[in-house]
C-alpha positions in Angstrom: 140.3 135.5 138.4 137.1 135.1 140.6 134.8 134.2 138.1 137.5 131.4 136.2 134.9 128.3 136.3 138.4 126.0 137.6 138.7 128.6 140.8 138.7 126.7 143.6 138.8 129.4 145.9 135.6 129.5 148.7 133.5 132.7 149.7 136.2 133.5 152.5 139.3 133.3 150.4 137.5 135.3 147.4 137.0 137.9 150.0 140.4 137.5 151.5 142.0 138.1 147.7 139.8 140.8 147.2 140.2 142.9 150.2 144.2 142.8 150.0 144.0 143.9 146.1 141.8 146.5 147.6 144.3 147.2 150.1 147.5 147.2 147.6 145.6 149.7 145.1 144.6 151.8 147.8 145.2 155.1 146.5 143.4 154.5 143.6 139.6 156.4 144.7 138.1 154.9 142.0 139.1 151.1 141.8 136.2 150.2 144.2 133.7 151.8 142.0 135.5 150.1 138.5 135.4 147.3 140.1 131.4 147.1 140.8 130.7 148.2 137.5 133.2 145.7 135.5 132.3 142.5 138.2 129.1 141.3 136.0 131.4 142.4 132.8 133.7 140.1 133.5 131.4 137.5 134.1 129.6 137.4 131.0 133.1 137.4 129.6 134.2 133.9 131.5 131.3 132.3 129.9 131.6 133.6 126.5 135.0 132.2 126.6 133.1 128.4 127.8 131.8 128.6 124.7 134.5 129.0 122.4 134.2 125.4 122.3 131.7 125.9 119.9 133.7 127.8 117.6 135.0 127.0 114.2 138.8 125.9 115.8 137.2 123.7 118.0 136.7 121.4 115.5 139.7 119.3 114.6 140.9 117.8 111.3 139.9 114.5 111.9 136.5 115.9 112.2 136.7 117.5 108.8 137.8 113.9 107.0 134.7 112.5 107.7 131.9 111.2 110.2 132.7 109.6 113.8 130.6 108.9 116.1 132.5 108.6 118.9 134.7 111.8 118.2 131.1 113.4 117.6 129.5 111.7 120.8 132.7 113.5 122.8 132.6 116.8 121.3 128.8 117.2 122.5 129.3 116.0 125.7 132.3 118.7 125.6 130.1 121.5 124.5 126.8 120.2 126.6 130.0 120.8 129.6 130.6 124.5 128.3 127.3 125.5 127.9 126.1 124.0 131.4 129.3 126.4 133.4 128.2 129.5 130.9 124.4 128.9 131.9 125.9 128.4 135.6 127.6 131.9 135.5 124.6 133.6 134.1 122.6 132.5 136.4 125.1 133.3 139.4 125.1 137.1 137.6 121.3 137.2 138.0 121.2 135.6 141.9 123.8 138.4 142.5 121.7 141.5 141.0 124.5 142.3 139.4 126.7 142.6 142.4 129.6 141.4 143.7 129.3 139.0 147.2 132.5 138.9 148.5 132.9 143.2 149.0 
């Protein structure tokens, strides 16, 4: 949910969210400690799924019939989109050491 490249959430409102799912799963001992090692999992996972625009069903069956340049133009600019919010997320993973901000 935090790391969803369309969340428009800000620093105070991630913490906000976090701190009462924190709160409602308090008995839980061990959430706080899942959760630190999963955050940078999770990550990594939000911008392997950017990329699934460069997948094999990406490509539609127009694209199969034959060349066109606009359709081909779009579909880079698409994946040149993707790629730029993966690299983003990898490189917020790195800034972060690993480690959640908003706990």
């Amino acid at each position: 949910f935090l790391w969803h490249p369309a969340m428009n959430l800000d620093s105070a409102g991630k913490r906000q969210w976090l701190n009462s799912t924190f709160e409602l799963f308090r008995e839980d001992s061990e959430l706080f400690q899942r959760f630190h090692v999963a955050w940078p999992v999770y990550g990594i996972r939000w911008a392997l799924i950017t990329l699934n625009i460069f997948g094999k069903r990406s490509i539609t069956c127009e694209h199969l019939l034959g060349p066109n340049p606009t359709q081909d133009t779009q579909i880079m600019q698409n994946q040149r989109t993707q790629l730029n919010k993966a690299n983003a997320i990898c490189r917020e993973i790195a800034h972060q050491q690993w480690n959640c901000p908003y706990v």
